[in-house]
Each structure stands twice: as structure tokens, then as C-alpha cells.
N, C-alpha and C positions, 0 to 999 in steps of 0.2 A: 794465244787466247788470253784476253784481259782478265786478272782475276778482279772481282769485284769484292773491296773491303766491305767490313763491317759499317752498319749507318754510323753509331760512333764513332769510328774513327772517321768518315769522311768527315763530319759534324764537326770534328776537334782541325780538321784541317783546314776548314775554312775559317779557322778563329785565325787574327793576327796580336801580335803586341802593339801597344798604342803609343811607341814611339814615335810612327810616318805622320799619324791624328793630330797627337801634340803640337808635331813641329810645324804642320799645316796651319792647323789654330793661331798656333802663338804669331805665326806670320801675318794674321788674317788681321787680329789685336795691333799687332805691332804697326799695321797699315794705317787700321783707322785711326787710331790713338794719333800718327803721325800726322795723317792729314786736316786733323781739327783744328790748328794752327792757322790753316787756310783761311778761316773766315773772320779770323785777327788782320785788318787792314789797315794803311793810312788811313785818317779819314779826308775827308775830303771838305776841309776846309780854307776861307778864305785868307792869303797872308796876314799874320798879326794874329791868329785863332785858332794855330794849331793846338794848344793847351786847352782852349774849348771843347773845341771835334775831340779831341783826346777822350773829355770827360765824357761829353755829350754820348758817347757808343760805349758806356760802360755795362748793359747789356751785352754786349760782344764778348768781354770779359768773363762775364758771369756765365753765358753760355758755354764759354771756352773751359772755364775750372769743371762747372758742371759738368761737362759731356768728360773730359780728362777722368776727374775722379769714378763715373759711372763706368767707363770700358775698364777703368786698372780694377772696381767693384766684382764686375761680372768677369776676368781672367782671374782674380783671386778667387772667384768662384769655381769657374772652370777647371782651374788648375786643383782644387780644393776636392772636387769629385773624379779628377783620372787616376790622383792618387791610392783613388781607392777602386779604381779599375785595372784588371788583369791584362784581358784580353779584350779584342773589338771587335766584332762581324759586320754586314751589309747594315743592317737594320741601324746599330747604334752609329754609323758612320751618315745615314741620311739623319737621323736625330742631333748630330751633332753641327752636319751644314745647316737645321733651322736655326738654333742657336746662333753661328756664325753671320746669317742670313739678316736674324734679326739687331745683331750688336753690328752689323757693317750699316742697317738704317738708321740705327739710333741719332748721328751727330744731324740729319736731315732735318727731322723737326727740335731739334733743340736752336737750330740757327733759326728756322720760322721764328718761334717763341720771342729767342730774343729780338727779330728785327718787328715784331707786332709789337713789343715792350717798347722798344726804340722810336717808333713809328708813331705811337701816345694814342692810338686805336682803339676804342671802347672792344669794337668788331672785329678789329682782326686777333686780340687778344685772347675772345673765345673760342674763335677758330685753333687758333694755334693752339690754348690748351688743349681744347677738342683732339687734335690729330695727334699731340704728343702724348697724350693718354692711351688714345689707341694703338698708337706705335709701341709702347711701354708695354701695354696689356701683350699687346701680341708676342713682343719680345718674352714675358712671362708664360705664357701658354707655351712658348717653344720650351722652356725650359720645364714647361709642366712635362710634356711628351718626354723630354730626356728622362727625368727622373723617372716614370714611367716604365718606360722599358726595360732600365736598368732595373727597375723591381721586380721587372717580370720575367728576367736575362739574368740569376743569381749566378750561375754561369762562367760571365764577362767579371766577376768580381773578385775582389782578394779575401784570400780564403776565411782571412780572423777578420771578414766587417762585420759586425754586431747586424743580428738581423731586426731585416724592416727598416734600418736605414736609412734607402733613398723610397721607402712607403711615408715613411716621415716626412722626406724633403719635399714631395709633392706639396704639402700643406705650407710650406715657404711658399713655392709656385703660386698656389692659391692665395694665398693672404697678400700675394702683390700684385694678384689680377683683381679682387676687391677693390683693394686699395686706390690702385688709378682709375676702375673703374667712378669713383667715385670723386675722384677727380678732376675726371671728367664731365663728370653733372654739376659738379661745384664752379669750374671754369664755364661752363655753356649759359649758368645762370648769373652771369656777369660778375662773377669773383676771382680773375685768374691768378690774383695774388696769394688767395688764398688756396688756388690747386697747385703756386710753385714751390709752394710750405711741403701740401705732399709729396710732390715731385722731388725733392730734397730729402724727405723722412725716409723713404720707401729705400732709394740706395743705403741708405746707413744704417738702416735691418740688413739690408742685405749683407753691409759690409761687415756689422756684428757677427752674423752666422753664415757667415764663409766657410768655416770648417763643420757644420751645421745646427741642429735648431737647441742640440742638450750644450754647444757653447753658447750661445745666448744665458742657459742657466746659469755659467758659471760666472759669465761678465758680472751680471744682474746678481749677483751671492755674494752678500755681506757677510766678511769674514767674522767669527766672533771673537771675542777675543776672552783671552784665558784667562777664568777665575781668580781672582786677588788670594793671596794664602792672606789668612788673618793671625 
């Protein structure tokens, strides 16, 4: 006869360590990161021109740092909150392929962007910010749901994290679906130079509060400096 444990402990037995998680992840990372190189090409210029074509797809470039620096942004992020995760169940495992989901979309509309740049497109220009906006938002809404449940899964966490923690991180999440949010209204109304300002600013909040939103304060803290004796 099967004895039947305690809900407890079944409960604790379906928890895992987030070792298998990580290493899935960082593989996921390591994939895209690699493949953003791909849309770095010859150009396709006439002999005597190649230093033209060179210049002329400097778009390609910009895209290519761009999207680089954004996936190494959001795996210092990642990597930034398992630290401060124990354990992992079902629930934070489908939470963590949206995240993965949305950073393996990401380098897709940032090659748009640049080839609507490249292209000298009044139109394709807002499109493109258009869709990289909403790819951005979206990728931020996944990471709203992570944080989310790990606030609601105190559980899954290590034991000394200050609480309310990732109730906090949720308002990073938010302030960078705002953000492209409005990005996106600024690109559609034929400014897309000025929504790749915010496309640029949004990562490097992110990258600020990596470790999260109370290192911001510490960045941004002017040291003071000690009293002169007289």
C-alpha cells in the first residue's frame, strides 16, 4: 500500500535547484548573442566601392552593438535575479521561457529598424520603430510576469532577500513598458530618431539596475565629502 505523504512535503518535492534553468538560459543567450553577427555582411558594392558599401550600411553596425549590448543587458539581469533564487517549480520555469522567448525576438526587429534607416524610408522607418517598440514592450511585460510570481513564490527565494524585492522590480518592468510605449507613439508620428534615443536610454536603466532599483540609488549618490578641520 502507497503511503501518502504530507502536502508539504510533496509541495517541497516538486521544487528543483536552478542549476538545469541557468544553464538552459545562458545557452539560449549565448545562441542569440552569437547569431547577431549574421546580419553583419559584405556589402554589396561595385568594384572600386567597397569603402563606400562599407560606410554606406553603417546602420548594420549600430544595430549589431545595439542588439550585442541589449541581450549581454537583460543576461546581467537574469543572471542578477537567480542569484537571488533558491529554488524553481513549473510555474517560474514557464515564466522564465517568456523571458527567453522574448530576448531570442529581440535581434528580429532591430535588423528591421536598421535596414528602414538604411533604406532613407520616411515609412518604413515608423514601421520599424512601431514594431520594435512593441517587441521591447513585450519583452518587458515577460519580465513584468517573472517578477511577479517570484513575489508571489517567496518560497523559490533565498532566505536573507530583503522583502518586497522583486514587488519592487515589477516597477523597473513597468517604467520600461511606458517607456517604449511611448516610443512608439513618438516613432509612428514621424520621429524615429527620436524613439531610437529611447530605444538606447531604456537599456542603460536597465543596465544601471541590474542588481536592482535601491542600486540605482547608490549609482546616482554623491559621495560627500568630509569636513575640512579648521
Amino acid at each position: 500500500m502507497r503511503v501518502r505523504r504530507p502536502a508539504t512535503e510533496e509541495r517541497r518535492a516538486r521544487l528543483s535547484d536552478t542549476s538545469r534553468v541557468e544553464a538552459f538560459s545562458d545557452g539560449v543567450f549565448a545562441i542569440v548573442i552569437t547569431l547577431l553577427v549574421l546580419d553583419v555582411r559584405v556589402p554589396d558594392a561595385e568594384a572600386g566601392h567597397l569603402a563606400d558599401g562599407l560606410v554606406d550600411q553603417w546602420p548594420t553596425y549600430v544595430a549589431y552593438a545595439t542588439s550585442f549590448l541589449y541581450v549581454g543587458i537583460v543576461w546581467l539581469n537574469h543572471h542578477a535575479a537567480f542569484d537571488r533564487i533558491r529554488r524553481t517549480d513549473r510555474g517560474l520555469h514557464w515564466a522564465n521561457l517568456g523571458v527567453l522567448a522574448t530576448v531570442a525576438l529581440l535581434p528580429f526587429p532591430t535588423a528591421v529598424l536598421s535596414y528602414a534607416v538604411e533604406s532613407d524610408s520616411a515609412a518604413d522607418a515608423r514601421a520599424a520603430a512601431v514594431l520594435y517598440a512593441i517587441v521591447a514592450m513585450v519583452m518587458c511585460a515577460s519580465w513584468l510576469g517573472f517578477f511577479h510570481y517570484l513575489d508571489r513564490h517567496p518560497q523559490l527565494l533565498e532566505e536573507d532577500l530583503e522583502e518586497g524585492f522583486f514587488a519592487r522590480e515589477r516597477m523597473r518592468a513597468i517604467a520600461g513598458i511606458a517607456a517604449y510605449a511611448v516610443a512608439g507613439v513618438v516613432g509612428f508620428l514621424n520621429a524615429p530618431l527620436a524613439a531610437m534615443v529611447i530605444f538606447l536610454a531604456v537599456p542603460a536603466f536597465f543596465g544601471a539596475t541590474s542588481q536592482g532599483l535601491s542600486e540605482l540609488h547608490a549609482v546616482m549618490r554623491v559621495p560627500r565629502r568630509p569636513a575640512r578641520r579648521r
